[in-house]
Structures are given as structure tokens and as C-alpha cells.
BATOR-515077 format. One record per residue (C-alpha): residue number from 1; x, y, z; residue in one letter. Coordinates in steps of 0.2 Angstrom, whole numbers, plus 2048, in hexadecimal, padded with zeros to 3 digits. Example, Ala and Ser with C-alpha at 12.3 -4.5 7.8 and 13.67 -1.06 7.14 Angstrom:
% residues 2
[1 [83E 7EA 827] 'A']
[2 [844 7FB 824] 'S']
***
This chain:
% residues 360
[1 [2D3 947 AD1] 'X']
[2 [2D7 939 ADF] 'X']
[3 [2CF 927 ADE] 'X']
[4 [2C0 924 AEB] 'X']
[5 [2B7 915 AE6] 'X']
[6 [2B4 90A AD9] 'X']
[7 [2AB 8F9 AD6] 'X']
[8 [2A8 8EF AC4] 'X']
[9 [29A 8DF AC0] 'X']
[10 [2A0 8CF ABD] 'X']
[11 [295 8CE AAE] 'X']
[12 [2A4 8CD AA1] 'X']
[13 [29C 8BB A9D] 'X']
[14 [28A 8C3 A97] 'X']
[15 [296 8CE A8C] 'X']
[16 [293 8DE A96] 'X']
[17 [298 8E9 AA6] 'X']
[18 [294 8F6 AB1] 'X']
[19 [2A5 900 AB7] 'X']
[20 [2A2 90F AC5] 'X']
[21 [2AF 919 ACA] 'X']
[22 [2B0 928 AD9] 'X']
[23 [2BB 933 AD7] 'X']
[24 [2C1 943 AE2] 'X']
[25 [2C3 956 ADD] 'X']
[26 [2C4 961 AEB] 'X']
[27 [2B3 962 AF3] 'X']
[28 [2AA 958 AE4] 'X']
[29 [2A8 947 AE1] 'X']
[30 [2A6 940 ACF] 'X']
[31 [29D 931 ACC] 'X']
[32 [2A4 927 ABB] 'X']
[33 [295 91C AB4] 'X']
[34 [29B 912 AA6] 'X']
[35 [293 902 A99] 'X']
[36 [2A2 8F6 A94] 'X']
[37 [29E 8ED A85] 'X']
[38 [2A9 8DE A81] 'X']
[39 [29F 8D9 A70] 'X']
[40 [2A4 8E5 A66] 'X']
[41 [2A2 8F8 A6E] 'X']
[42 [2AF 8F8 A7B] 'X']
[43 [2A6 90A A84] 'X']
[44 [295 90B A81] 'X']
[45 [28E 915 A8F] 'X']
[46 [293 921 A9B] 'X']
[47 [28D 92E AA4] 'X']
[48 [297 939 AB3] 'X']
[49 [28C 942 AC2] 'X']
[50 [293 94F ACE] 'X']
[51 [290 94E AE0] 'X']
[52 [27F 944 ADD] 'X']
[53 [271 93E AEB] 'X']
[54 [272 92D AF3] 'X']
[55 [262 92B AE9] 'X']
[56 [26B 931 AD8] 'X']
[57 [27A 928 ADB] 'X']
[58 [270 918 AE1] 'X']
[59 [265 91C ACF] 'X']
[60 [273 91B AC1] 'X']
[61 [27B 90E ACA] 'X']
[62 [26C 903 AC7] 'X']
[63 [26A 909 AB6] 'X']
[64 [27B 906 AB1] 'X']
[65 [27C 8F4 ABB] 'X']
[66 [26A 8EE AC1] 'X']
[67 [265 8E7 AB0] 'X']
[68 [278 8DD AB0] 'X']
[69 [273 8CD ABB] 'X']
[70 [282 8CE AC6] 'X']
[71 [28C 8D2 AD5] 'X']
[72 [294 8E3 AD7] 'X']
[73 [2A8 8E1 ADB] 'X']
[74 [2B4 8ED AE2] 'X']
[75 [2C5 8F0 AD8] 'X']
[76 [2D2 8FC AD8] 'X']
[77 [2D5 90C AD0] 'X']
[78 [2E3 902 AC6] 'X']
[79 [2D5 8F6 ABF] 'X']
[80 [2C8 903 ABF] 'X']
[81 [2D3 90C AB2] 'X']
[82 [2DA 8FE AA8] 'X']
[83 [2C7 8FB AA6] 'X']
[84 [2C5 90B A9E] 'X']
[85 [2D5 90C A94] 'X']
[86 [2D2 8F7 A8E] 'X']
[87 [2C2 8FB A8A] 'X']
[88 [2C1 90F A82] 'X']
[89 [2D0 907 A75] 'X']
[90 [2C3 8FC A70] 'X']
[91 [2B8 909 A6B] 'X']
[92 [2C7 90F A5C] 'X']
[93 [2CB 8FD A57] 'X']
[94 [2B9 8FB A54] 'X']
[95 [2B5 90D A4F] 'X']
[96 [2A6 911 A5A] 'X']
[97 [2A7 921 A62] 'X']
[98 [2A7 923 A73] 'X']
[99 [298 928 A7D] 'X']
[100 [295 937 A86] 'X']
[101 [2A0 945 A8E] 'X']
[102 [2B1 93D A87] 'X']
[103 [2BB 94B A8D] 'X']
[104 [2BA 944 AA0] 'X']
[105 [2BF 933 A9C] 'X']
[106 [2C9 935 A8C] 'X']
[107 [2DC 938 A94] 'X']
[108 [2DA 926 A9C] 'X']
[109 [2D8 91F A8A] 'X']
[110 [2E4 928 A84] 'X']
[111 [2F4 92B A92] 'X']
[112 [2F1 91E A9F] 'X']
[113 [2FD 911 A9C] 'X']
[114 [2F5 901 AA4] 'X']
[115 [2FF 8F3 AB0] 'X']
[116 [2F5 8E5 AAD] 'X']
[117 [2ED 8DA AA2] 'X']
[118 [2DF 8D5 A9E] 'X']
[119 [2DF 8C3 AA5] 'X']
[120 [2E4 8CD AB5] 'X']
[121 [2D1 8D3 AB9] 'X']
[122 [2CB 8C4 AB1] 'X']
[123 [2C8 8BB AC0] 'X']
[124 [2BD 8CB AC7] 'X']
[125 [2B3 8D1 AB6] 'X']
[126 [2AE 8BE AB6] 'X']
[127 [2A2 8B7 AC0] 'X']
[128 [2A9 8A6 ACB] 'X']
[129 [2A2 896 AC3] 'X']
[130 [29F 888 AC9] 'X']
[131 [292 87B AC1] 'X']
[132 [298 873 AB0] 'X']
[133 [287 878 AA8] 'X']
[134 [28A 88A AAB] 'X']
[135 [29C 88B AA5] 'X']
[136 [296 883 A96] 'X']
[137 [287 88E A93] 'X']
[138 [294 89E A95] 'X']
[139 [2A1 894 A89] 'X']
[140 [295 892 A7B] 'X']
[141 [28F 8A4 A7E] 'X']
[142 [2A1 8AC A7F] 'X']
[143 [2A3 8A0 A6D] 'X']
[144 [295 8A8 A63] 'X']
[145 [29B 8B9 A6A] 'X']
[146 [2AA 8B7 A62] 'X']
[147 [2B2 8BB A71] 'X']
[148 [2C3 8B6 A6F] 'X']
[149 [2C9 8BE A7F] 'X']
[150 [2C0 8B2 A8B] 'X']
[151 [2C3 8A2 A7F] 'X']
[152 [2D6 8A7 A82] 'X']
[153 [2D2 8AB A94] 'X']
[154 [2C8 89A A98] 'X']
[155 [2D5 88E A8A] 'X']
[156 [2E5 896 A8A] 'X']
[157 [2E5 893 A7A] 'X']
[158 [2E8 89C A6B] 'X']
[159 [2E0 890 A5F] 'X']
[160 [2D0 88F A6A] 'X']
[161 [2CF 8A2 A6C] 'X']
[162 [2CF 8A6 A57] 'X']
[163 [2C1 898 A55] 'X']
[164 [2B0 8A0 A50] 'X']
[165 [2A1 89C A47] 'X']
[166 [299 8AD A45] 'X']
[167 [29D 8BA A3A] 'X']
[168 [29B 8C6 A49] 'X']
[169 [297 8C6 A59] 'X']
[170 [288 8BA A58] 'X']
[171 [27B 8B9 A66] 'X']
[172 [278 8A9 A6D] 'X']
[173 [265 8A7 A6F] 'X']
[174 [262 896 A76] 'X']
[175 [26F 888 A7C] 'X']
[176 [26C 876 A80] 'X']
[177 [27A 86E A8B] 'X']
[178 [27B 85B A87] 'X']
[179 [289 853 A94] 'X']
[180 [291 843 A8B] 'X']
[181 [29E 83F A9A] 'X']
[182 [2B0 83F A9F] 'X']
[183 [2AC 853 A9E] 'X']
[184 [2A7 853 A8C] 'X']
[185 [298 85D A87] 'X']
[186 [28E 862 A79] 'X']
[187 [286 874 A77] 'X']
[188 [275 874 A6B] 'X']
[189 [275 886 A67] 'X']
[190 [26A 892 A5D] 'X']
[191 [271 8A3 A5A] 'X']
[192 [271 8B0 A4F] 'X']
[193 [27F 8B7 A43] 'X']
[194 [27C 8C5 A37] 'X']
[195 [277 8BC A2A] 'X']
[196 [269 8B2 A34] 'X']
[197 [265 8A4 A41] 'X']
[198 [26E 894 A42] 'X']
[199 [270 884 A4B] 'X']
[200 [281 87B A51] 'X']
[201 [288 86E A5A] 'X']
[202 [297 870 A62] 'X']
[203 [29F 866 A6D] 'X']
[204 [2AB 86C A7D] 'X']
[205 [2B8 863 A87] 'X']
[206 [2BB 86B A99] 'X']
[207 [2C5 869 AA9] 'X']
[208 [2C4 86D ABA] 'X']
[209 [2D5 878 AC0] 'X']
[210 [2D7 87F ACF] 'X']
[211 [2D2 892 ACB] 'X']
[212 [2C2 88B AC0] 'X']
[213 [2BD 881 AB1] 'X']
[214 [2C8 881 AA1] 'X']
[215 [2C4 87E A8E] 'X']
[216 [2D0 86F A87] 'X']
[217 [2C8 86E A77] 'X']
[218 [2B9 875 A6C] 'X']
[219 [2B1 86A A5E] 'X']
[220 [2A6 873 A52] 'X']
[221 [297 868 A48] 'X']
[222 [290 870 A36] 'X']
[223 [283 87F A3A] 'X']
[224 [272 87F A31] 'X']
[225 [268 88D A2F] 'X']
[226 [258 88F A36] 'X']
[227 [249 89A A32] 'X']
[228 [243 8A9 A3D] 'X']
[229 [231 8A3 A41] 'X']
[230 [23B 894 A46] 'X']
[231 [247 89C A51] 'X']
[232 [236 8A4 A5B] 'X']
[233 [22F 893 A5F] 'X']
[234 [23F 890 A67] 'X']
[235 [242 89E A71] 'X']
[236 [22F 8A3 A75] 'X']
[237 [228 89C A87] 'X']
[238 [218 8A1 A8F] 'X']
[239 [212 8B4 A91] 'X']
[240 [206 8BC A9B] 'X']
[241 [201 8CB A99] 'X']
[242 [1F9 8D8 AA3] 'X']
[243 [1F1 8E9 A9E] 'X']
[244 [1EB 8F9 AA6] 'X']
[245 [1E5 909 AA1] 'X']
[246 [1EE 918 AA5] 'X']
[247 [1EF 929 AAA] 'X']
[248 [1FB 938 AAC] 'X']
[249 [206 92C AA0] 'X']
[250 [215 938 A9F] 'X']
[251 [216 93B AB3] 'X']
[252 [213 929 AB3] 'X']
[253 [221 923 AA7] 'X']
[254 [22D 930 AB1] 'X']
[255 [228 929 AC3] 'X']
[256 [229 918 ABD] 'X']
[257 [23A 918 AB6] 'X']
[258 [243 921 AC6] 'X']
[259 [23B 915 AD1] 'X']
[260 [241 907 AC7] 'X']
[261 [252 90B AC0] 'X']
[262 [257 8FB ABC] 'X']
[263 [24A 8F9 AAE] 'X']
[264 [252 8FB A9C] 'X']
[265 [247 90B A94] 'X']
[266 [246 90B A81] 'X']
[267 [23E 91B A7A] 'X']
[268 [231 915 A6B] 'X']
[269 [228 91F A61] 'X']
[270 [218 917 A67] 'X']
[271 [21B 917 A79] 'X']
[272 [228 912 A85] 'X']
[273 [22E 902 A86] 'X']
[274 [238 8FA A96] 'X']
[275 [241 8EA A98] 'X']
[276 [246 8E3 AA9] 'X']
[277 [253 8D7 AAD] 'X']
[278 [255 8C9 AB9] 'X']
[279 [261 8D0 AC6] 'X']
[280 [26B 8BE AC6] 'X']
[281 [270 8B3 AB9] 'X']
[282 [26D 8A3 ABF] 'X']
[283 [261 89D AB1] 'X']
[284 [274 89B AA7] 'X']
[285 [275 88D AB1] 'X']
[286 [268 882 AAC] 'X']
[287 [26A 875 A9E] 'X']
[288 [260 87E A91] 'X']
[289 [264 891 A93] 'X']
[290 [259 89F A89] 'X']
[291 [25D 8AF A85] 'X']
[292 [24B 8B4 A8B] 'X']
[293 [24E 8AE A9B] 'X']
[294 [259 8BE AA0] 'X']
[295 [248 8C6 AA1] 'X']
[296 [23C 8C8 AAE] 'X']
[297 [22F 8D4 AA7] 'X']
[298 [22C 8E1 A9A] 'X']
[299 [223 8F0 A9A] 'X']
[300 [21B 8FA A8D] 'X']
[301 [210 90C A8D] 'X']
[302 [208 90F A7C] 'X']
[303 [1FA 91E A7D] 'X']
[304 [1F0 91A A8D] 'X']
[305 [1F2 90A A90] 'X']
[306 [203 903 A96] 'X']
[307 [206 8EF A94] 'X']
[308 [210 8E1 A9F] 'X']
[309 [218 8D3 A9A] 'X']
[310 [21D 8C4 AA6] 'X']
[311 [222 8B2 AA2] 'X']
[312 [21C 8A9 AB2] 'X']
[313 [20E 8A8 ABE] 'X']
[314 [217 8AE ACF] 'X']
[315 [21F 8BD AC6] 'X']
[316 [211 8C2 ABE] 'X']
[317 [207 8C4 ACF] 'X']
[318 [215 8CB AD7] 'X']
[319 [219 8D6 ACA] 'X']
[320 [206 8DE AC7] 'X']
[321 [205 8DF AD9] 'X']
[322 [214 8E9 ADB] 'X']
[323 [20C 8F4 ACC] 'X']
[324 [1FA 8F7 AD5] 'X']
[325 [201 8FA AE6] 'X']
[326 [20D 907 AE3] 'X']
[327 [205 910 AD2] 'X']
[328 [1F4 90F AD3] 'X']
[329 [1F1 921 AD1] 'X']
[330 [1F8 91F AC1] 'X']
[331 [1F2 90D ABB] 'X']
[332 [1E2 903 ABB] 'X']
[333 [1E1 8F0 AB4] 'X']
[334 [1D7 8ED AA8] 'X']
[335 [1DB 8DC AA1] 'X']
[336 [1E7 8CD AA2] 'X']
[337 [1EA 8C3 A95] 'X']
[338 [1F3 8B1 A93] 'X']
[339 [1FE 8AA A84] 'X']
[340 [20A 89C A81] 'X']
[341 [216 8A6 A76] 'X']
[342 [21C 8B6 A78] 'X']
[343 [211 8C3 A71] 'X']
[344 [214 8D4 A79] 'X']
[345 [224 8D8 A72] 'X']
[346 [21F 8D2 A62] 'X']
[347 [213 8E1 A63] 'X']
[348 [21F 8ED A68] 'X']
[349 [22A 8EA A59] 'X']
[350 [218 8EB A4F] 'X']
[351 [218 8FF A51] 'X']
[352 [207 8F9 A51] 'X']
[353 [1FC 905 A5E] 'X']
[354 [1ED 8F9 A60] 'X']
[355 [1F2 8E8 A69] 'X']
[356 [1E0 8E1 A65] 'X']
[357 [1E3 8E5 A54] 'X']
[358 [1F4 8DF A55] 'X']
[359 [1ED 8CD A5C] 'X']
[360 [1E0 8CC A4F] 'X']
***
């Protein structure tokens, strides 16, 4: 096959990437999709498709890099393929298969013998930063990941990259950033490991270098442990709900879901469940960054009824608007709903089927 076309996102600091490579055989073109995991996976998607539609094309692309909040880069077939070998050999050091048809990827992971390093696509699998509050919030989230790769990358240091706090890849849920001068600062985080939530203080030193901000040092204060109706007060912010009764739910659900590719679906046994991401990540800028701030909405169908979830007032018009306008053969509103905590997600990890009920 010849090399067409690839391009990667420059997510590597939210922990995953979209990778998409074109490739030529004869009069076919072959479409690579695939899901790099950096917290533990390595591969964990991928799907090929032969001589697809602009619209089919335009469809997996957004599945695969919509949700991802970031820019699409164009690389080479050098990088394209050191991204599948790097990450596939992740897959056997962590022994998690790998996904899909591994017979069209497989001899890149095992023959192709890569000429660079990793540090040498760094600079394009990671977005450019350049506001201290941001680096810090990425820093605090690459350090309950674990991620020893970017500690090396952002310290050059050894020491710094095998410091951890976790016992695996953690999930930072919520960060305070706390500036205390001459580029000292402090991260308040609450994350989760796999034996619960804590709290922890910990205390970064950085510089300003000419290719980006550098970790001199990493401080880390005792954790506490903290309870899980706790953690919820934290993280939760302001809901609004809005639900409609529906009809032809099946041709619905399909309709929906190719016109909005982006979405993340989530088969349930209830009902079908649909998460959509911001398309940017600038909210890891901000002092206080919360995980539930990569959404924008969420979407649920449970029998006839199907359930939206939005977390401000300009989004949630926009949003239903957007709904009513371009499926109102399928959906009618019924009833919308305010809350100052989260609620509807609560009720699709319930597996209950009345939300009534479930409010009661």
C-alpha cells in the first residue's frame, strides 16, 4: 500500500488521541481509524473502511476525534506509523488485546522498526501551552495518571518522571491552582485511585524556556481520603433538564446518532445513553478545572421518553432548540426541569426506568 494522508489530535495531555491514516492499493483507498490510549491501553479502538463516502469518511472521523477537544495535525507516514508501532506494543506490555481487525495493522507492531522517539512527536501530539494555570492543570493531571512519559518529557528528569501518588492510573476529578509567586504553585486535587477518593496538596516549580514551560521540581503534601457523597458535592454543578416524549424510538436513536457523530453512544440495557463533549478544551485553563466541565450535554432514551441534560442556561436553549427544529417528527417536550446538582446521570447509573420515581 502507498502512504496518502495522515493527521493525529494533540490531545496526548487529556490521555487520549485520534490517529487516521490513507492509504493506497491500486484503485482503493483504505481509511485507518484508530483510539491511542496513553493511560494504560495503548490501542483501544480501531476501525478500517474501503473507499468510504465523504459523509462516511467525514462520520468516523468525528466519532473517532470529535469527542477529543482538539486540533487535527497532519504528520508523516513516519510518525503515523511510529504511533501505531509505540502504541500497539503497549497493548503486550499491559496485556490488553488489541481491538478490531488486527491482521491489517499487526505487521506495523510487529516488523516496522521505528526512527524516532517519542520525545520527537511530543511537540505535535501535545497541544502548545501557553498560560501557567493551564500547564499546571495538565501537570497535576499527567501526575495522577501516572504518566511517566510526559513528566520526563515536561522535567527531563528521571526522578520527577517515577514520582506518583496513585496506585494506577488515577483520574484527576477536580484541581484548584493556587499561585504563590517567583513560579511557584500549588495544585488542590481531588482524584480517584482504585482504592478510593483523595485529597492532596502538591506543590510545583516551573520555568519559562523557549520551546514551553518546564517542571523544576514537584513537592507532594500527605493525602486524606475523602468520602464519595463528598467527592459529588465537589464535582456537581447546576443541571437542567429537559424531557420530551418520543416516537419511532429506534429510527429516532439511528437518525440521531449519524447526524451527530461526535456524541459518545453507550448501549444500556434501559436505553441509550449519549455523552457529548466540548469541542475545545479551554475550561483546563481556568483556576479551578473540573472534570465535568469536558461536557456539554447528555442524552438519554429510556422507553418513550428520551431525557437532556445541560449545565448552563445559553446551551440549554440552544441545545433544545437545535433538538426541536431538526427532530420534531420524532420528539415533543414535555417538561423541563431545574436542579443545583447533577441528577440525570445519577439516574442512568440507577437502571431505574421511572425518573419520577427515581426523584422521589
Amino acid at each position: 500500500m502507498k502512504f496518502k494522508y495522515a493527521k493525529v489530535t494533540n490531545s496526548r495531555l487529556m490521555g487520549s488521541m485520534g490517529l487516521l491514516i490513507i492509504w493506497q492499493e491500486k484503485n482503493d483507498k483504505i481509511y485507518q481509524y484508530f483510539l491511542l490510549d496513553s493511560e494504560g491501553l495503548g490501542l483501544a479502538d480501531y476501525v478500517s473502511l474501503k473507499n468510504p463516502t465523504i459523509e462516511e469518511s467525514h462520520r468516523e472521523e468525528e466519532r473517532l476525534m470529535g469527542g477529543l477537544g482538539a486540533d487535527r495535525i497532519d504528520i508523516s507516514e513516519e510518525e503515523a506509523l511510529f504511533l501505531v508501532n509505540y502504541y500497539g506494543n503497549k497493548n503486550s506490555y499491559y496485556e490488553k488485546p488489541l481491538p478490531g481487525e488486527v491482521k491489517e495493522y499487526i505487521d506495523i507492531i510487529e516488523n516496522y522498526e521505528p526512527k524516532l522517539k517519542l520525545e520527537d512527536i511530543y511537540p505535535k501530539i501535545c497541544k502548545k501551552i501557553t498560560d501557567e494555570v493551564e500547564f499546571i492543570n495538565y501537570m497535576t493531571m499527567r501526575f495522577i495518571a501516572w504518566d511517566r512519559e510526559s513528566l520526563r518529557y515536561f522535567s527531563g528528569s528521571e526522578e520527577i518522571s517515577n514520582m506518583h501518588i496513585t496506585n494506577i492510573n488515577g483520574t484527576l476529578l477536580k484541581n484548584k491552582v493556587i499561585p504563590k509567586g517567583n513560579e511557584r504553585y500549588i495544585s488542590e486535587a481531588l482524584y480517584e485511585d482504585s482504592d478510593g477518593y483523595y485529597i492532596c496538596r502538591i506543590a510545583f516549580s516551573i520555568s519559562k524556556e523557549e520551546n514551553g514551560f518546564k517542571i523544576n521540581s514537584i513537592l507532594v503534601g500527605d493525602k486524606e481520603g475523602i468520602f464519595d457523597f463528598e467527592v459529588f458535592d465537589e464535582i456537581s454543578k447546576e443541571e437542567f433538564v429537559s424531557i420530551y416524549s418520543l416516537k419511532n424510538k429506534e429510527e429516532f436513536i439511528e437518525k440521531f446518532y449519524i447526524d451527530n457523530p461526535f456524541l459518545l453512544r453507550s448501549d444500556m440495557e434501559e436505553g441509550t445513553f449519549f455523552t457529548r463533549f466540548n469541542f475545545d478544551n479551554h475550561h483546563v485553563a481556568k483556576e479551578v478545572y473540573l472534570i465535568s466541565n469536558d461536557i456539554k450535554a447528555i442524552y438519554y432514551q429510556i422507553g418513550n421518553e428520551f431525557f437532556v441534560g445541560t449545565y448552563n442556561n445559553r446551551d440549554k436553549k440552544y441545545i433544545n432548540k437545535l433538538l426541536q427544529c431538526n427532530y420534531s417528527d420524532y420528539i415533543e417536550i414535555k417538561e423541563e426541569m431545574y436542579f443545583e446538582e447533577n441528577v440525570l446521570y445519577d439516574f442512568v447509573e440507577s437502571g431505574a426506568d421511572d425518573f419520577d420515581y427515581f426523584l422521589e
